[in-house]
C-alpha positions as CSV (number, residue, x, y, z in Angstrom):
1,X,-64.1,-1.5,19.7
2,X,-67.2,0.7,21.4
3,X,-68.4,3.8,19.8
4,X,-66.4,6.8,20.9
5,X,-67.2,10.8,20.8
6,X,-64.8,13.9,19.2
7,X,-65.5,17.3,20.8
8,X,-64.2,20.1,18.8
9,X,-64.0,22.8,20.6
10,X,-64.5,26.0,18.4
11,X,-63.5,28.3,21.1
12,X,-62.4,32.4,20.8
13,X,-59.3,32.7,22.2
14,X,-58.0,36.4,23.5
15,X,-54.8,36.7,22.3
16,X,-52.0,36.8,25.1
17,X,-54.6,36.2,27.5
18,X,-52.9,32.9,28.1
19,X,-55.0,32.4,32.0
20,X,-58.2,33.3,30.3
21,X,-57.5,31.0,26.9
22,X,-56.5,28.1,29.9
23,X,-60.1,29.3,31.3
24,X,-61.6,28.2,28.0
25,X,-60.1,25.2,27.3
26,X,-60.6,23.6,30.1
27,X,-64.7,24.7,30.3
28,X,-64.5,23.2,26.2
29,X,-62.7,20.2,28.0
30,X,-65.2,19.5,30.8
31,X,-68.0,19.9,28.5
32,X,-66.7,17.4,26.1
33,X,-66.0,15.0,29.3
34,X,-69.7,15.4,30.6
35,X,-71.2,14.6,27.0
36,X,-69.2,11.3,26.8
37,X,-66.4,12.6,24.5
38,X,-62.9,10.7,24.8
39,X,-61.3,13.4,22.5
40,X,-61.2,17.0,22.7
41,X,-59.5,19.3,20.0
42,X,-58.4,23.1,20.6
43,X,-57.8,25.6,17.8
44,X,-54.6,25.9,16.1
45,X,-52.2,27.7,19.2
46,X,-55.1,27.8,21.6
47,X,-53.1,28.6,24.1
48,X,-52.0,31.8,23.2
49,X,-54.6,33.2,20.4
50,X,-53.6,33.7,16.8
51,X,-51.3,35.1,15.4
52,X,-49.2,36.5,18.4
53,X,-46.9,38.0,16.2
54,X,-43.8,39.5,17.6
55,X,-44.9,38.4,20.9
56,X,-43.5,35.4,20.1
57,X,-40.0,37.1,19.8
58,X,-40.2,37.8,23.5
59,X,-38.7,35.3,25.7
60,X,-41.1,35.6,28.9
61,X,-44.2,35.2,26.3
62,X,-42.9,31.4,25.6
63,X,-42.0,31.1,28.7
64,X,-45.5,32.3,30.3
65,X,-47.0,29.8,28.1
66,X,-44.7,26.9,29.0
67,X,-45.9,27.7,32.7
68,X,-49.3,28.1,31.8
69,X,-49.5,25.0,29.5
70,X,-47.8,22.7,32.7
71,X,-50.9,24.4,35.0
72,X,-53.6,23.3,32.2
73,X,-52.5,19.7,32.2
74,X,-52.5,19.4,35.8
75,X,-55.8,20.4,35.5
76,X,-57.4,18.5,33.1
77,X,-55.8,15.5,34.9
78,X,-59.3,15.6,37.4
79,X,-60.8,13.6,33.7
80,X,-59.7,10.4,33.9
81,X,-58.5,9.2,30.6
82,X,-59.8,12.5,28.5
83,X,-57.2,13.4,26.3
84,X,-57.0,17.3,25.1
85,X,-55.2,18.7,22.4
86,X,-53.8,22.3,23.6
87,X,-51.7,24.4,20.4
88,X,-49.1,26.3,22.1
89,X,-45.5,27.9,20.7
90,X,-42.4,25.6,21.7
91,X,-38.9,26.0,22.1
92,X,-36.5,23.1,20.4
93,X,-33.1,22.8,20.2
94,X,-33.5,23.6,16.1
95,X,-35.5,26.8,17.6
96,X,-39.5,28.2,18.2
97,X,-41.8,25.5,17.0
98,X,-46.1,25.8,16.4
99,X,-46.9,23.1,18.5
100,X,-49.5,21.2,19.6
101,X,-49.2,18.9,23.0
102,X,-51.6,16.0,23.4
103,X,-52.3,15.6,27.0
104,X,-53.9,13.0,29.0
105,X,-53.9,12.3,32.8
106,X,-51.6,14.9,33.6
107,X,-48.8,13.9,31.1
108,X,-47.4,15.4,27.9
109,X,-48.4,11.9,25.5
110,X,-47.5,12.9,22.0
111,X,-47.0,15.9,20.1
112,X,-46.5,17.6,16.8
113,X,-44.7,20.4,15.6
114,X,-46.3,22.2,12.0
115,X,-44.5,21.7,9.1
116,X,-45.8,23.4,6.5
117,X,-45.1,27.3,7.7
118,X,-47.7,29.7,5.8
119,X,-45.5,32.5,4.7
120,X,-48.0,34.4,1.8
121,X,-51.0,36.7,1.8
122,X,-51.4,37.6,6.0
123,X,-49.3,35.2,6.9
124,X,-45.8,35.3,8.0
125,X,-44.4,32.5,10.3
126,X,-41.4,31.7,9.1
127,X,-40.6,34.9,10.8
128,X,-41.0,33.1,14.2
129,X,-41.0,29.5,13.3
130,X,-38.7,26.9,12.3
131,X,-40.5,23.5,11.2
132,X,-41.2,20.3,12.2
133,X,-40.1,16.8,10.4
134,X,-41.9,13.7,12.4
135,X,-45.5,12.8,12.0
136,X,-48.0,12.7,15.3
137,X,-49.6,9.2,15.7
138,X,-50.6,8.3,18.9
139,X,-53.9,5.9,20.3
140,X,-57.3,7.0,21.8
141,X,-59.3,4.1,22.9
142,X,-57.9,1.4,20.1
143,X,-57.8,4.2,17.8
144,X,-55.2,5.7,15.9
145,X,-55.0,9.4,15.4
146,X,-53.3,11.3,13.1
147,X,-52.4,15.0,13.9
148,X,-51.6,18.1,11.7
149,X,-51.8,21.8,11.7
150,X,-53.3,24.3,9.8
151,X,-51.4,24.7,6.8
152,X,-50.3,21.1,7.1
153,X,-53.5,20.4,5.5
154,X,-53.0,22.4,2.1
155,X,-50.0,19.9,1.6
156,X,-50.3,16.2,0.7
157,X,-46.9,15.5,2.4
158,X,-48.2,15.8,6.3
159,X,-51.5,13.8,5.7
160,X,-49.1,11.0,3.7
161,X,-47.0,10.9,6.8
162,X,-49.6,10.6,9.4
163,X,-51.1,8.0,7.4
164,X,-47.9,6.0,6.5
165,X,-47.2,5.9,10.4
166,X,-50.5,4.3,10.9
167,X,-53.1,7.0,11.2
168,X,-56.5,5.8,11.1
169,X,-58.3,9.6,11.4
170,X,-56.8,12.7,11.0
171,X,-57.5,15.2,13.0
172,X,-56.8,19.2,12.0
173,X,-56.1,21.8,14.4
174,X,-56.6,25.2,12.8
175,X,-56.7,29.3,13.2
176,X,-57.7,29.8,9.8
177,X,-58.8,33.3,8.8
178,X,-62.1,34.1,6.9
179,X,-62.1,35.7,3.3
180,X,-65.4,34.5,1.1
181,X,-64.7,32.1,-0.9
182,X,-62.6,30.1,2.1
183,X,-65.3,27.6,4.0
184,X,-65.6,25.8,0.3
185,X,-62.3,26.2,-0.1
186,X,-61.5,24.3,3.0
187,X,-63.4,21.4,1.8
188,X,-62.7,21.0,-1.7
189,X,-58.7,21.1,-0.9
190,X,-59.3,18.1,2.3
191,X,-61.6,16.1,-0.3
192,X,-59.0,15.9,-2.7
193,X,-56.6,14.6,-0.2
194,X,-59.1,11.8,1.7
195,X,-59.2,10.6,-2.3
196,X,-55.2,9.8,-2.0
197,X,-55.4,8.3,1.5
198,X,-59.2,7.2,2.3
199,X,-58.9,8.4,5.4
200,X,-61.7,10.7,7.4
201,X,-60.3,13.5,8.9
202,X,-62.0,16.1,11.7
203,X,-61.1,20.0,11.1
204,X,-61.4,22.6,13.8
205,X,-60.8,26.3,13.6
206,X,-60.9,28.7,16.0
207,X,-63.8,32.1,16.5
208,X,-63.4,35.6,16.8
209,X,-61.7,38.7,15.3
210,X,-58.3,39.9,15.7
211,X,-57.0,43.2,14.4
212,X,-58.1,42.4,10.9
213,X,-58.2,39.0,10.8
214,X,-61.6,36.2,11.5
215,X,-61.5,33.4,12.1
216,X,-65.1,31.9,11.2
217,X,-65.6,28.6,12.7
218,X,-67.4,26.0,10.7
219,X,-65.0,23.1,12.3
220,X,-66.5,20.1,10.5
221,X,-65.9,16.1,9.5
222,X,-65.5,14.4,6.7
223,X,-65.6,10.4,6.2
224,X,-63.4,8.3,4.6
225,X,-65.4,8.8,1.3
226,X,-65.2,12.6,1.1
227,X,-68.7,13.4,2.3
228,X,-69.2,15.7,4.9
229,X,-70.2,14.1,8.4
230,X,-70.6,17.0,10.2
231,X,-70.1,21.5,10.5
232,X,-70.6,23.2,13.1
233,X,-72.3,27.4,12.8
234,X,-70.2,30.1,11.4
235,X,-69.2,32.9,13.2
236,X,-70.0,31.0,16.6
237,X,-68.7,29.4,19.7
238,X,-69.6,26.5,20.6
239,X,-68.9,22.3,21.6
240,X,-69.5,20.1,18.3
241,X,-69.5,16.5,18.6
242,X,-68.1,13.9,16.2
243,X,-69.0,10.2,16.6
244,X,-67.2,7.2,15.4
245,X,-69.1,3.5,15.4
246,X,-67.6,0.2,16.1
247,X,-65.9,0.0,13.0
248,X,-64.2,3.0,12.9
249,X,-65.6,5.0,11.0
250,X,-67.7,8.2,11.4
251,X,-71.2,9.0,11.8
252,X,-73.7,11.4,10.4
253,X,-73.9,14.3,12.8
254,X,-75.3,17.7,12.4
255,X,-74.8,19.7,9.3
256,X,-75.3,23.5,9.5
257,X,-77.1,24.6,6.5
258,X,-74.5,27.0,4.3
259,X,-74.5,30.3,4.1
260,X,-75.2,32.9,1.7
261,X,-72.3,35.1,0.5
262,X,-74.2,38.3,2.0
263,X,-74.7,36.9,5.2
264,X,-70.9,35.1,5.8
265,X,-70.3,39.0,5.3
266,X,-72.0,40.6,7.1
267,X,-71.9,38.0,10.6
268,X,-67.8,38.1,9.4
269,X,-68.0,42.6,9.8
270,X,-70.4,41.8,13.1
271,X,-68.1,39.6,14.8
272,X,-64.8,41.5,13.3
273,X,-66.3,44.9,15.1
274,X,-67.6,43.2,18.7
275,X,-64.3,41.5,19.4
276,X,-62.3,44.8,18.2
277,X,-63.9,46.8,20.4
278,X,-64.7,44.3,23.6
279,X,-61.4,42.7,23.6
280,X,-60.0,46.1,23.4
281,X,-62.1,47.5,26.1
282,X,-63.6,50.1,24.7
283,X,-67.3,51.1,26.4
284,X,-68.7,52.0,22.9
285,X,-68.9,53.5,19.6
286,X,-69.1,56.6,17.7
287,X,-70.4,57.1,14.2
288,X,-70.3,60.1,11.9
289,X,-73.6,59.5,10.4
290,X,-73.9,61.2,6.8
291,X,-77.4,60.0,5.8
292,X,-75.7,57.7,2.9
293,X,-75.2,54.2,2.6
294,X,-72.0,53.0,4.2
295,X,-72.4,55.0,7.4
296,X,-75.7,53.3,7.5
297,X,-74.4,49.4,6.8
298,X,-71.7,50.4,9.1
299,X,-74.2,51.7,12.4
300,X,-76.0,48.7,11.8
301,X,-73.5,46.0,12.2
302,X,-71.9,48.3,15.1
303,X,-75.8,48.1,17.1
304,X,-75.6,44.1,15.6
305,X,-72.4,43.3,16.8
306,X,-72.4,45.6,20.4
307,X,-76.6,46.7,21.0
308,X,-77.9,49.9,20.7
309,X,-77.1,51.2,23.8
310,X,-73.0,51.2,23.1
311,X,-73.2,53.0,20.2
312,X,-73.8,56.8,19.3
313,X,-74.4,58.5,15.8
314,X,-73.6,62.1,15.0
315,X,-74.9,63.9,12.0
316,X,-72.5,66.8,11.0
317,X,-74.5,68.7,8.5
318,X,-72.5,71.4,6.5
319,X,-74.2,73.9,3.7
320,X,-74.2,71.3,1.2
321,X,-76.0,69.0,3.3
322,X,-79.3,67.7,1.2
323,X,-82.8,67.6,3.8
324,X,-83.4,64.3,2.5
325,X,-80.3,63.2,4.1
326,X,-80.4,64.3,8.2
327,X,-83.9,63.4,7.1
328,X,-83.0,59.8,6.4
329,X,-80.2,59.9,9.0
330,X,-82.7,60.8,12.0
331,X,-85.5,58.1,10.5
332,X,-82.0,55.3,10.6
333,X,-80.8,56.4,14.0
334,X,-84.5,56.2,15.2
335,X,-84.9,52.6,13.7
336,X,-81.6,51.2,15.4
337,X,-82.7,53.2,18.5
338,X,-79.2,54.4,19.1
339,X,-78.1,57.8,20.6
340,X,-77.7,60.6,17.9
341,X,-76.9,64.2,17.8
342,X,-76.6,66.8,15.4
343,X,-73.4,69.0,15.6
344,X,-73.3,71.7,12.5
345,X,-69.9,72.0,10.8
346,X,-70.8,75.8,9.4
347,X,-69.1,77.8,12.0
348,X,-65.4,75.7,12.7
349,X,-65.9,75.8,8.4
350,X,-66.2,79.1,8.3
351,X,-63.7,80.0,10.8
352,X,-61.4,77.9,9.3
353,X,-61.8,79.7,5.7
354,X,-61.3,83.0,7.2
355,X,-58.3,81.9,8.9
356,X,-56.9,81.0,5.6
357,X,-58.3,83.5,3.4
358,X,-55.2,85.5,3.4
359,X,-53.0,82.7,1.9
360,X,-55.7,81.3,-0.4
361,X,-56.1,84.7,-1.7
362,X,-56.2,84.7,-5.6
363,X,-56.5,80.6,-5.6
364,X,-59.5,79.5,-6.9
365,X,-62.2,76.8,-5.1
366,X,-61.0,73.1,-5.2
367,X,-60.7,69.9,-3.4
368,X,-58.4,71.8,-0.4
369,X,-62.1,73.6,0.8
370,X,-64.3,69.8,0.5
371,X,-61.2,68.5,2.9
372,X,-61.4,71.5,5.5
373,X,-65.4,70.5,5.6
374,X,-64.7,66.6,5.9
375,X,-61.5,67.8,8.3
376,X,-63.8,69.2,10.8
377,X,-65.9,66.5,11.1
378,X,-63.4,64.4,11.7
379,X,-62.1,66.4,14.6
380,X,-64.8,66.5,16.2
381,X,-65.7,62.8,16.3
382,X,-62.2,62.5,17.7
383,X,-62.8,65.3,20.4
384,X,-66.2,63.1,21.3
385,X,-63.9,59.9,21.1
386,X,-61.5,61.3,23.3
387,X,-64.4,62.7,26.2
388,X,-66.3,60.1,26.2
389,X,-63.5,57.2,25.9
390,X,-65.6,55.4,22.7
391,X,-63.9,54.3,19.4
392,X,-64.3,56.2,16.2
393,X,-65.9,54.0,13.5
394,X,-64.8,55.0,10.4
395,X,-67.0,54.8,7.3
396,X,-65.1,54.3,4.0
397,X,-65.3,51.2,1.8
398,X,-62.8,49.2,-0.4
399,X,-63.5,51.0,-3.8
400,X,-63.3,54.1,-2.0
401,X,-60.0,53.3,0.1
402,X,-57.9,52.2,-3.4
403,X,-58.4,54.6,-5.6
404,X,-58.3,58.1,-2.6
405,X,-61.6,59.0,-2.7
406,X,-61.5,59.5,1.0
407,X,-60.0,62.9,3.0
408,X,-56.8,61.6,5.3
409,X,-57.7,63.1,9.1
410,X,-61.3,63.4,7.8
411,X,-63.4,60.6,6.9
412,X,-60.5,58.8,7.9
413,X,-59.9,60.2,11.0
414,X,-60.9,56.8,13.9
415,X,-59.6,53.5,15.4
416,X,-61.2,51.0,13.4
417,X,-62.4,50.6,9.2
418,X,-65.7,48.2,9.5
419,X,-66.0,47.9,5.6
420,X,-62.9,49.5,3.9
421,X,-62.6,45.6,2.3
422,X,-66.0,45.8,1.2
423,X,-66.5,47.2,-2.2
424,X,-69.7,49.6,-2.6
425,X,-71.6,47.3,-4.6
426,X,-71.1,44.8,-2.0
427,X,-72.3,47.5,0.2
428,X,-75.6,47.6,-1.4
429,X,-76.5,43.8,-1.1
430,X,-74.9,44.2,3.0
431,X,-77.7,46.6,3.2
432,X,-80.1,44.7,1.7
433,X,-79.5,41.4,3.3
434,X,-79.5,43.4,7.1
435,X,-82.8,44.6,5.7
436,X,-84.8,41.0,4.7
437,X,-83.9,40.7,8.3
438,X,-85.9,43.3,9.5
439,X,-86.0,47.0,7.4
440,X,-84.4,49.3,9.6
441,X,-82.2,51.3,6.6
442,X,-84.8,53.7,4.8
443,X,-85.5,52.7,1.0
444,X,-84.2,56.4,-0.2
445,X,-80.4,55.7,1.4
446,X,-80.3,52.8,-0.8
447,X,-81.7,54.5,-4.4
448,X,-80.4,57.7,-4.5
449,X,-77.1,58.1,-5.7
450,X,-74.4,58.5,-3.4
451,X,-72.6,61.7,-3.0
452,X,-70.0,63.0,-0.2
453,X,-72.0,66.5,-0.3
454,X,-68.7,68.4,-0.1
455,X,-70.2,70.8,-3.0
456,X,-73.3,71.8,-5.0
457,X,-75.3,68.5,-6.6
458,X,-72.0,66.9,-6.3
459,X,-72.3,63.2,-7.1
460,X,-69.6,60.2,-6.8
461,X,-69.7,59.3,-10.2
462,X,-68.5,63.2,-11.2
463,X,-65.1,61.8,-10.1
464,X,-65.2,57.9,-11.1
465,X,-66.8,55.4,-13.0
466,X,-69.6,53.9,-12.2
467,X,-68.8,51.5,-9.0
468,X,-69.6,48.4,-11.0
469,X,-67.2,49.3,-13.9
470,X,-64.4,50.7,-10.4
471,X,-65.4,47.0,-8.4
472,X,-64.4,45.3,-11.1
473,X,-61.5,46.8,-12.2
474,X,-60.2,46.7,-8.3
475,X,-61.0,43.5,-7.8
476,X,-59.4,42.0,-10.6
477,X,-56.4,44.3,-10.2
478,X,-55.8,44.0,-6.4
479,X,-57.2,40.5,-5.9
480,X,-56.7,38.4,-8.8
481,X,-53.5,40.2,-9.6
482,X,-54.8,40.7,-13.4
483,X,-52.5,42.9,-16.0
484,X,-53.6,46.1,-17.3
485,X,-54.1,44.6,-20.7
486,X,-55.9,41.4,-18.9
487,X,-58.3,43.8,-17.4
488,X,-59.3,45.5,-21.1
489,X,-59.6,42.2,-22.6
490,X,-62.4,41.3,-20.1
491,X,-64.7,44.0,-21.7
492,X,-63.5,47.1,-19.0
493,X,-62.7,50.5,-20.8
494,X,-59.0,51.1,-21.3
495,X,-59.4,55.0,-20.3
496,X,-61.2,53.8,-17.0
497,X,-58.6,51.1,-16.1
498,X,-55.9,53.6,-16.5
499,X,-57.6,56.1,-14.7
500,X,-58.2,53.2,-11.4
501,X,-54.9,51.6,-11.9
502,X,-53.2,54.9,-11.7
503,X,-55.3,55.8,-9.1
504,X,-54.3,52.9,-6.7
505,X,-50.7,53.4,-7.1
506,X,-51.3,57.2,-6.0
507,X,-52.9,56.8,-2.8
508,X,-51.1,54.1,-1.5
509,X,-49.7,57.0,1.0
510,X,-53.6,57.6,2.0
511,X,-53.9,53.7,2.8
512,X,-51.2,53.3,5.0
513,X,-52.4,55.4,7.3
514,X,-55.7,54.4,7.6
515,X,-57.3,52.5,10.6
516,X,-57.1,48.6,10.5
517,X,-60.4,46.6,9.9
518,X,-62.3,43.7,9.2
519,X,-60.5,41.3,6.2
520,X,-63.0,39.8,4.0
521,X,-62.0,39.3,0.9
522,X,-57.8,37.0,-0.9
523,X,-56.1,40.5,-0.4
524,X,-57.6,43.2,1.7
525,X,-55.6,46.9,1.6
526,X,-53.6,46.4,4.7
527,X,-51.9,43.0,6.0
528,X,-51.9,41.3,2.3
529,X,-51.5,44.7,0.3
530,X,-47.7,45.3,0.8
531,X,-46.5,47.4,-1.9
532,X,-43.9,50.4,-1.6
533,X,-45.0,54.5,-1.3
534,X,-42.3,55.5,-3.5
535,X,-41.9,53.7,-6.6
536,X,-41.1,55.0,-10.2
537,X,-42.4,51.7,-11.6
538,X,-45.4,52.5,-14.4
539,X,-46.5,49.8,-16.5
């Protein structure tokens, strides 16, 4: 047997855009073809983009695919002997299947329908799906190739098939979505089945953000002894090649160096916000700018992920508004050399107040007067969105999102929440990484201590703990699913985990009506956080 090249094709599909998704399959294809490869391997439903959700309820969506999938093999018939694998949704007589088609010279060869039907954390394709039964085995110049998808590969029972039916690799067609533990993840869960099997597999995912979700890349190989062979970058498209000797087995390729947490972050928030936005249409952004921290993490990845030009920053000073921060706004807006205005809140505050002074008569001063101030803003970042056809960037993080620190129509008030699944601390070391690459966020946003400036000397930490004692509660309440008494046993004060816990269950109202946005972490408020408004249940 000669030598013979994989191409994985790690390739950002456009969900729906089934024409376009053809488009880049068959540019992935042809580049494959010119570089020698004999293989090509698309995403997980390349095809169509994942998830298509209820789109796959309607009956000329599967049926513009099935039309669309018979033009792409006609076309990729002009390579003689290439074989590409294309994901696409299938009808059977048992139903909708995930399927993937392996096509060569114009013909349908093999194909596979998923078994193993995700149905937990953003996932939900039993919905749509019903699941396959028979393992994919079919030859590629004198080799046999296994074929699974996805979630396939979390189970032993797919691999074990492929294998039993004379699979010699395995290849892995994916759309997995990004949270940050989930590129080791990958790995450690495909070693432990190559140990039962001894068989090398090649994994590709797809690129891109969609709604919430993104999908990160790092398609990689991994020989018959566990040891990777070869990864491809992060957060990028691109054509990686896998190459197998005479013997069968795989070479040493290319191996992309890993990645920091900070940095899988913040390219994750980059990518998240550029695909939002451009595969939406949008012709830019808007930003209220406070002269805090997370409206400055959040202009930068917005002038990262789209360039200064399509983005625009708009400091809304009020009376409680501190020099030092439209001082520290202007220096930031200056350094990211983005468009910024300054639009004073005073008067619509004052008229507002005056308006209501009647029926607030008697009442004393409380949260109702911080909201009108945070209200205002929030119109008028709408009333700019809405002139000038740009999308709102909102600025609130996770810590702030679960436990209501955050004014509904206000600071919540846009189309799309860059960092509400990034906890403040995290915030802090975004902030810092963006600023080893080059310092463009002033030193002062990043020591003094954060305040919304709704009031005198008001300060965050007037109204919570302290945003390491609040990350920690959240996380291990919302992510790891910890008990109240689990929490206090870890060393966290019982009055503060009573007061977050609580806290959570109350806003839940505010959350569901905030802005979707970039998922980074097991279970981001939104798509995994599914729990009811009204419930009497109290632990």
């Amino acid at each position: 047997m000669s030598a013979q090249k994989i191409a994985l094709a790690q390739i950002n599909p456009l969900l729906g855009d089934l024409a376009g998704n053809a488009q880049r399959i068959h540019k992935a294809a042809l580049e494959g073809f010119n570089q020698g490869a004999k293989l090509v391997v698309t995403p997980e439903l390349s095809l169509t983009g994942y998830p298509p959700e209820d789109l796959l309820l309607r009956p000329a969506f599967i049926e513009a695919a099935q039309t669309q999938l018979a033009q792409l093999t006609q076309q990729l018939s002009q390579y003689p002997d290439l074989t590409v694998i294309v994901g696409h949704p299938k009808k059977s007589t048992s139903g909708l299947q995930n399927y993937a088609s392996v096509l060569r010279n114009g013909k349908v060869i093999a194909g596979y329908a998923k078994q193993e039907l995700p149905n937990h954390e953003v996932f939900d394709e039993v919905r749509y799906f019903v699941p396959g039964n028979e393992p994919c085995v079919f030859e590629c110049d004198s080799i046999s190739y296994g074929l699974i998808l996805c979630e396939d590969a979390w189970h032993s029972g797919p691999e074990k098939q492929a294998h039993a039916a004379g699979a010699k690799i395995l290849l892995v067609s994916n759309a997995s979505p990004y949270h940050l533990q989930k590129g080791a993840l990958r790995i450690d869960v495909l070693r432990a089945h190559i140990e039962q099997t001894n068989m090398p597999l090649v994994y590709v995912n797809a690129v891109g953000g969609q709604d919430e979700l993104v999908f990160d890349g790092g398609s990689f190989a991994l020989d018959k002894s566990g040891k990777l062979a070869m990864s491809m970058p992060r957060f990028e498209t691109g054509l990686g090649i896998v190459s197998i000797n005479a013997a069968g087995e795989l070479t040493k390729g290319q191996i992309c160096p890993p990645l920091s947490v900070e940095a899988q972050a913040y390219q994750a928030l980059v990518l998240g916000v550029r695909d939002y936005v451009t595969k939406n249409r949008f012709p830019g952004v808007i930003i209220g700018l406070s002269g805090g921290v997370d409206s400055a993490l959040v202009l930068a990845i917005a002038v990262d992920a789209l360039g200064a030009d399509k983005v625009r920053a708009v400091m809304m000073a009020s009376r409680y508004t501190a020099d030092i921060s439209w001082i520290d706004a202007r220096e930031l807006a200056k350094n990211l050399g983005v468009q910024y205005d300054e639009i004073p809140i005073s008067g619509p505050v004052d008229a507002l107040e005056q308006s209501l002074a009647e029926q607030f008569k008697g009442m004393p001063v409380d949260a109702t007067e911080e909201n009108i101030q945070a209200r205002v803003r929030g119109t008028l970042l709408m009333a700019l969105s809405n002139k000038t056809g740009r999308l709102v960037l909102t600025t609130g993080n996770k810590s702030e999102m679960a436990v209501g620190y955050c004014t509904l129509y206000g600071d919540m008030a846009g189309g799309f929440a860059v960092i509400k699944d990034i906890a403040k601390t995290l915030v802090y070391r975004l902030c810092d990484y963006r600023n080893s690459i080059q310092p463009v966020i002033p030193e002062r946003i990043l020591t003094r201590a954060p305040s919304a400036e709704l009031r005198p000397d008001q300060r965050d930490q007037d109204s919570l703990p302290s945003y390491e004692v609040l990350d920690g509660i959240v996380e291990r309440y919302t992510e790891q699913n910890q008990s109240i008494e689990q929490i206090i046993a870890a060393g966290f004060d019982p009055e503060s985990v009573e007061k977050v816990t609580r806290l959570i269950k109350l806003n839940e109202y505010k959350r569901r009506q905030a802005p979707p946005g970039v998922r980074v972490t097991t279970k981001a408020f939104g798509r995994d956080w599914r729990y009811p408004i009204t419930s009497q249940f109290r632990v």
